[in-house]
C-alpha positions, 0 to 999 in steps of 0.5 A: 473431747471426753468421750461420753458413758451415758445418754438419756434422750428425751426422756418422759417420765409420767406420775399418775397422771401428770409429767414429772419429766418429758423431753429431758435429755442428758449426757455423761463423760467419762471424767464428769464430776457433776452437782445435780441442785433442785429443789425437794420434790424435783426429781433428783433421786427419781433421775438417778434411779433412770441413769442407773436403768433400775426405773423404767420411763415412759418415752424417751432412750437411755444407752450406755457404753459397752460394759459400763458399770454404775454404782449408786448410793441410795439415801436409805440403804437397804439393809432389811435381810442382812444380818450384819452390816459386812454382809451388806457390804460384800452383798454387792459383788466386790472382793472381800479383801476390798470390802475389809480394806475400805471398811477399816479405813471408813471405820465400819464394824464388819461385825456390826448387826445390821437391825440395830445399827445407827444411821452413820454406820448404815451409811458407812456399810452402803459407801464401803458397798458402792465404793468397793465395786470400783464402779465407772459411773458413782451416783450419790444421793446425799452421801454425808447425811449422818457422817461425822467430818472425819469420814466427810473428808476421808470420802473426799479425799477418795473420790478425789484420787478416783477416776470414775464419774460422779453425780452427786446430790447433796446438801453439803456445799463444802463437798459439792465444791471441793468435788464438783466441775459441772453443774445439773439443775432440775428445776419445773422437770426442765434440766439445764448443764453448765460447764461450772463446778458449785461453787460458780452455781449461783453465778450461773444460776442468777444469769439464767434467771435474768436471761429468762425474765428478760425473754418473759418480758418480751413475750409479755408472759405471766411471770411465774408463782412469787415463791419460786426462788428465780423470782426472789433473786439470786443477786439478792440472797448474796448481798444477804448472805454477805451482810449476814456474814458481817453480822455474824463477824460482829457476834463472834467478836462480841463473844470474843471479849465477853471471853476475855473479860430480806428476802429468800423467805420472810420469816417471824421466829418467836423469841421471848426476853429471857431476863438473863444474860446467863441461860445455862452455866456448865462448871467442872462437869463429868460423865461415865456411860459405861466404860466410857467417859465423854466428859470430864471437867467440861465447863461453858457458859451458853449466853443469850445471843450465842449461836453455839456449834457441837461437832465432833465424831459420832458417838463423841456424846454430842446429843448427849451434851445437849441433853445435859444442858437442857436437864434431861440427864444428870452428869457424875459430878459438876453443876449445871445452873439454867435460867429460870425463864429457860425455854427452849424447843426442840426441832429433831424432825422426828416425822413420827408427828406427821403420820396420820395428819394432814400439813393443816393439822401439823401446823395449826391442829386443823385451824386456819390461824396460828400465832407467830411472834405474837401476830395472828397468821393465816396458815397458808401465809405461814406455809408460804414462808417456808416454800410451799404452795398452798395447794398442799394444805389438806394433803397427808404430810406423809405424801411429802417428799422427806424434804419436804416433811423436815421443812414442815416440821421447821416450819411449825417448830420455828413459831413456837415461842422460846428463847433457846433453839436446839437443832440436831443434825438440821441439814439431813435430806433439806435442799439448799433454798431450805438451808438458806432459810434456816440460816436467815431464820437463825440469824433473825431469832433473838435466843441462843443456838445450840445446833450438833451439825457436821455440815462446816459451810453451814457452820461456818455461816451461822455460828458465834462459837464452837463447841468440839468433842472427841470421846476423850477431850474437848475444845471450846473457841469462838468462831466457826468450824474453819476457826476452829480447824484453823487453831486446832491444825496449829495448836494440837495433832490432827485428831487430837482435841485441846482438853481445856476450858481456858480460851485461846490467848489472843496475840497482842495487838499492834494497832486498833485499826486496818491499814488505809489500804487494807480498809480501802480494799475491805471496802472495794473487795463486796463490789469487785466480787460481783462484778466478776460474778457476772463476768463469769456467769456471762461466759459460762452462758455462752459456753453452755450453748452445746453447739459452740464448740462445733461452731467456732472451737477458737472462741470456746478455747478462748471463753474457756481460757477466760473462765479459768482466770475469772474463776480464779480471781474471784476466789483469789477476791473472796478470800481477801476479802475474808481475810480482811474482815476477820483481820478486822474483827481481831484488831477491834477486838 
């Protein structure tokens, strides 16, 4: 057995004068890969900070082993008194040989001034800082916020190769699947461990739950809050999520030909009848900022319905193309025709808005109703929507935790009347309920989607197109961002974009329809993939118990044996299953 690092033994931590955790105990092993999930405002970094000895807690016993060295990534890297970003970088006690080597490979500028830097080249400096003291245990809180994909899977790929271990908080699924084999979930100062990476989590999750309703009902207790998500059920945001991918499969194959030729949350999102088909037409379009070009005869025709992706390396020109679009810059040369019924809102979760306002004042200037899709609402059911507790309505939206605040700030943008929605980086500091709501709103909203994410899950799941940029070319393809990787892996190098505006030609088509056992096992594949949800979530409920090993090791050995061959043909299932629909969607096209 992997020997363990670190313990935290029934920890109490106290703020003012209530517990924000008590009785909270936690073991380390030497190779855990662990997601920590909750929700914002659980604790999450809060817990880090006591795992890394640089909070003090109120009960409870932390110990560690002998010269154990633990690194932690914070969410703002503090950078006030340095004056470039290499001086924070060696600030943390590496060699300087080790910082330069990591810093060339993570792209960061030694030279850069640290006043004036962005937040991903902030975020470059605290990564190459954490990651060159070669640390026992890496604690990440939201290590891909403000990262382009490029450096998202360069990070990837090194902690992979690593042998430290990792706690991990993100927001980013792809990553915590990729990286992660043990899950830690802080829910109501309660922290519960399961031997499954993320991407067995809500499998997990949703047995919990069940298990925990069915002891509520036993013992006749009140049932929790309505807006706690265990009780709006996991089983049922998946069957959500799996119609929401069918519906976003039939976008893109509209999109395609145009080409060519309930409930997490409920939420009402305004969206006015545009009169056009047609919002924004870019033809032949180009732009110098200096000595750089990055656009030049860019062309893309944004219709109504479209959800559109921009991804592309940080300063690629990504908000500076959405400022194109919307008006607010002139290109070199080009035409930009829009809609004369255009308008959009723009949700950038700038929290300047927030400072000195109550969450009341934020959502409805001080009043008690706000109108939303043409129908008046209480503020405390809008509020509920988006999964708060009415209690904080008078409370200074300052005091909320950064998650907490975007969502905040969704919330009251979300019911702005428009037809045209424009996200900047939208998954920054959210949780993964939050995201899940974003998703459900976007795939309700009856406008267009221009969204700049590097977030490929989230991107997967929510766009009809894609939209890439590199500084030097550019690439328009419908789809999501696996789509899109897809062709550019076989069309051009890796790093290389596809500078045309023509779309990909599609091969001819041998039939109009799938197979009759391919349709058969389209049809099938939606109740197989939960069944064996539940076959796992069942053994990683028995596995969790901490006292089985010791109990009887050969029924772990053989739950364990059992959990690799489920594992494996649920991911073997949901992948046909992709495969399927997308072969679908082509021969329909």
């Amino acid at each position: 057995m992997p020997e363990p690092i670190l313990t935290l033994e029934r920890i109490g931590l106290k703020t003012g004068a209530d517990w924000l955790f008590r009785d909270l105990s936690l073991t380390i092993d030497a190779r855990d890969r662990v997601a920590l999930i909750g929700r914002n405002g659980a604790g999450k970094s809060t817990l880090l900070k006591i795992i890394d000895g640089s909070l003090a807690f109120d009960e409870g016993r932390r110990a560690t082993a002998s010269g154990l060295r633990i690194g932690r990534l914070e969410q703002d890297p503090p950078l006030a008194g340095f004056a470039t970003l290499g001086d924070y970088a060696l600030a943390g006690g590496a060699e300087p040989h080790q910082v330069a080597a990591l810093a060339d490979q993570l792209g960061m500028d030694m030279a850069r001034i640290a006043a004036t830097a962005s937040g991903g080249e902030r975020r470059r400096a605290a990564l190459v800082r954490v990651l060159a003291d070669a640390p026992d245990l890496l604690l990440l809180d939201e290590p891909t916020n403000h990262l382009d994909i490029a450096a998202i899977e360069w990070l990837e790929g090194w902690l992979e190769r690593s042998r430290c271990a990792l706690v991990v908080i993100s927001h980013d699924r792809a990553f915590l699947t990729r990286l992660t084999k043990n899950c830690l979930w802080l829910d109501g100062g309660t922290l519960r461990r399961a031997e499954v990476g993320f991407g067995g989590f809500e499998a997990w999750a949703e047995q919990v739950a069940t298990e925990e309703e069915r002891t509520r009902q036993r013992l006749d207790t009140k049932l929790r809050a309505e807006e706690h998500w265990l009780q709006r059920g996991v089983t049922a945001r998946r069957k959500r999520n799996m119609g929401r991918l069918n519906k976003l499969l039939e976008l893109r194959q509209t999109r395609r030909a145009l080409d060519s030729g309930p409930t997490v949350a409920r939420i009402a999102t305004q969206a006015e009848d545009p009169g056009s088909k047609i919002l924004i037409d870019a033809k032949n379009i180009s732009l110098t900022l200096g000595d750089r070009v990055l656009l030049k005869d860019f062309s893309l025709r944004v219709r109504k319905g479209d959800r559109i992706g921009i991804i592309g390396p940080n300063g690629a020109g990504k908000t500076t193309l959405i400022r194109l679009l919307l008006g607010q810059m002139e290109p070199d040369s080009g035409t930009i025709t829009r809609a004369a019924t255009l308008n959009p809102t723009i949700i950038d979760q700038q929290r300047q808005r927030l400072k000195g306002r109550t969450v009341r004042e934020v959502l409805a200037d001080g009043g008690e109703w706000l109108e939303v899709n043409g129908v008046k609402k209480h503020v405390a059911g809008h509020l509920k929507d988006y999964l708060f507790d009415a209690g904080v309505l008078d409370a200074a939206a300052e005091t909320l935790s950064g998650g907490e605040q975007s969502r905040l700030l969704l919330a009251r943008e979300f019911a702005t009347p428009s037809n045209l929605m424009v996200l900047d980086e939208p998954t920054n500091d959210l949780d993964m309920e939050t995201l899940d709501l974003i998703e459900e709103v976007i795939g309700d909203y009856d406008g267009t989607v221009l969204l700049v994410s590097h977030d490929r899950a989230f991107l997967d799941r929510v766009v009809t197109m894609i939209v890439a940029l590199d500084g030097s070319g550019w690439d328009v393809s419908v789809g999501g961002w696996s789509d899109w990787a897809a062709r550019r892996a076989d069309a051009v190098p890796a790093g290389k974009a596809r500078a045309s505006a023509a779309p990909t030609p599609s091969a001819p088509k041998k039939s109009s329809k799938l197979s009759y056992k391919d349709a058969r096992a389209l049809a099938e594949l939606p109740g197989r993939i939960d069944q064996l949800g539940q076959d796992i979530a069942a053994r990683e409920a028995a596995l969790a118990d901490p006292d089985l090993y010791a109990k009887n090791p050969q029924r772990f050995a053989s739950l364990t044996a059992e959990l690799d061959r489920l594992r494996g043909d649920l991911e073997a299932a949901e992948l046909r299953w992709l495969e399927l629909a997308e072969m679908e969607e082509k021969l329909a096209g």
